[in-house]
N, C-alpha and C positions, 0 to 999 in steps of 0.2 A: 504494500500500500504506500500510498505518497508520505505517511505517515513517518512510515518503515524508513524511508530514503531520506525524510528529513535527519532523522535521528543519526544516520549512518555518518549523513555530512555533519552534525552533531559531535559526534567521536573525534572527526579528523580534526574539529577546532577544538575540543579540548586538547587534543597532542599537540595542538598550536600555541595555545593558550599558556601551558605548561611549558615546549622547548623554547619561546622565545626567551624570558629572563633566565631561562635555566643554564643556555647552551652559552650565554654573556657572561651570565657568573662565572662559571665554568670554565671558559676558556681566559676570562681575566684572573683567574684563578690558579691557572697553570701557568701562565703568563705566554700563553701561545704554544708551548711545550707541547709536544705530543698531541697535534691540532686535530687530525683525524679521528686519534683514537677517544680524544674527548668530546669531536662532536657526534661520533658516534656511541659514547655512552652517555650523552643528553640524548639522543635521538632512541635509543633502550629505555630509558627513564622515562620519557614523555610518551613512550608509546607503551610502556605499561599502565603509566597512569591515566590514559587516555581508555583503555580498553577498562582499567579498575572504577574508574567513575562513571565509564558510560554503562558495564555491568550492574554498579551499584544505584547509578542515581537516572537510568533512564530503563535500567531494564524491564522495569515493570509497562513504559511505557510501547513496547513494542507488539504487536497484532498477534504472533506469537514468539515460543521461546526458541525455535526454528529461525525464524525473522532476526530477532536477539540476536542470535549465535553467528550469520552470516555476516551481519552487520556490525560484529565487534571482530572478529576475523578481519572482516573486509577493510575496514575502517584501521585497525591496525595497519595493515598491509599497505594500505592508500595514504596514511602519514607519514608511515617509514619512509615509502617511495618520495614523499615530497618533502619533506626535509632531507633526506639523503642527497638530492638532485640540490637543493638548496647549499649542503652543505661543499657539494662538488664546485657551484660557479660560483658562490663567494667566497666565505670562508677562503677554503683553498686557496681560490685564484690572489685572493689580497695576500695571500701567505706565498705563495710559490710563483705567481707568473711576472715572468720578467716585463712583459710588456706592461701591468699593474704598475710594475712599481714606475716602470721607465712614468708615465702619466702622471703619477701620484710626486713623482719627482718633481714633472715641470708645472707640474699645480701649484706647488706652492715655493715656487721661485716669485721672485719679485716680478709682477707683470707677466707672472704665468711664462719668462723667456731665459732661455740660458746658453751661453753657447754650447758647444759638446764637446771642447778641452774642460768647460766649468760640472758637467754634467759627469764626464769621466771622473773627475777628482771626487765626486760625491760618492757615486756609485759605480765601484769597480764591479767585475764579474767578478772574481776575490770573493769580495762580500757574499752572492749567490751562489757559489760551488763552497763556498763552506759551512755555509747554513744547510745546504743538502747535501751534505756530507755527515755531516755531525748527525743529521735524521737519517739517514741510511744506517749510520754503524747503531741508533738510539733505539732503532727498529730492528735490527737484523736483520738487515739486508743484503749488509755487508759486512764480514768482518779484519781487524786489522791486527796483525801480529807483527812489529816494528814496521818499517816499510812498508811490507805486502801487503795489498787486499784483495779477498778473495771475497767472491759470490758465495753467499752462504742457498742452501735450499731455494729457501724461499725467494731469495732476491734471485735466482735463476729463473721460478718460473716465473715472477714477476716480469723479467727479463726480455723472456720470451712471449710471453703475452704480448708486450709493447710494441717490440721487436715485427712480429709477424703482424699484426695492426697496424703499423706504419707502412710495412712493405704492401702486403694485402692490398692497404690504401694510395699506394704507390707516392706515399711524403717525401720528399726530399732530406734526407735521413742524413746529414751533413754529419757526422763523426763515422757514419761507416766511408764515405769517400775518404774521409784521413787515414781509416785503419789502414785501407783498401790500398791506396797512393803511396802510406811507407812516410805520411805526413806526420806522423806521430811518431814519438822516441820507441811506444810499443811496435813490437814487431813479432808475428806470428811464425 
């Protein structure tokens, strides 16, 4: 019943209602630390408590307990999905993508203008390959034994996932051309 469908859309704003201060706290709390795995344990959180109040404080309201049941399922499923997706194009991207920041930089230059001798001295690549360095070995992704780092498991298939998605998609994959060309000190 339309009833039923109200309520379902019902659920997904209580996991709404719950992850927005939740996922803030949270991640000013970590202080960015571990961004992923904290917005995906506000997005657990709110989607428990989305499914625990709409159980508790709508379940009576539903045509039946059938109806209930797909709609707190459903409704879960349908929050996760959109916070997750949420958590993928912001979160993230203000965290990892370089074009983000390159923007974020000349935002708040004086008159939004800077050269790009002024812009290099702000933001080296430096900066960004050590930030995602340090989250690769924080994750295990990678791991480091004086010099060496190796691909552990997981950062393999990670690896490979990315790897075959890029090609698949036929990106322009610029560090395989360096492996490939002999441009890199590594050499296979």
């Amino acid at each position: 019943s339309l009833s039923d469908v109200v309520l379902y859309f019902a659920i997904i704003a209580m996991g709404g209602i719950v992850f927005l201060p939740l996922h803030i706290v949270m991640i000013r709390w970590m202080g960015g630390r571990k961004l992923i795995t904290t917005i995906n344990a506000a997005i657990g959180l709110s989607t428990a408590a989305a499914v625990a109040g709409g159980w508790f404080f709508l379940g009576s309201h539903f045509s039946s307990p059938g109806a209930a049941t797909v709609a707190l399922v459903g409704g879960a499923i349908g929050f996760a999905t959109l916070a997750g997706l949420y958590g993928l194009l912001l979160p993230s991207s203000v965290d990892r993508s370089v074009s983000v920041h390159v923007v974020s930089l000349l935002a708040l230059a004086p008159g939004r203008r800077m050269t790009e001798a002024e812009f290099f001295n702000v933001y080296t690549h430096d900066d960004m390959l050590q930030k995602r360095f340090l989250d690769c070995i924080n994750t295990g992704i990678i791991k480091r034994e004086g010099d060496l780092l190796e691909l552990t498991p997981k950062g393999a298939k990670i690896a490979w996932l990315y790897t075959t998605v890029g090609q698949g998609l036929g990106m322009n994959l610029w560090y395989f051309v360096r492996m490939r060309t002999g441009a890199s000190a590594f050499r296979r």
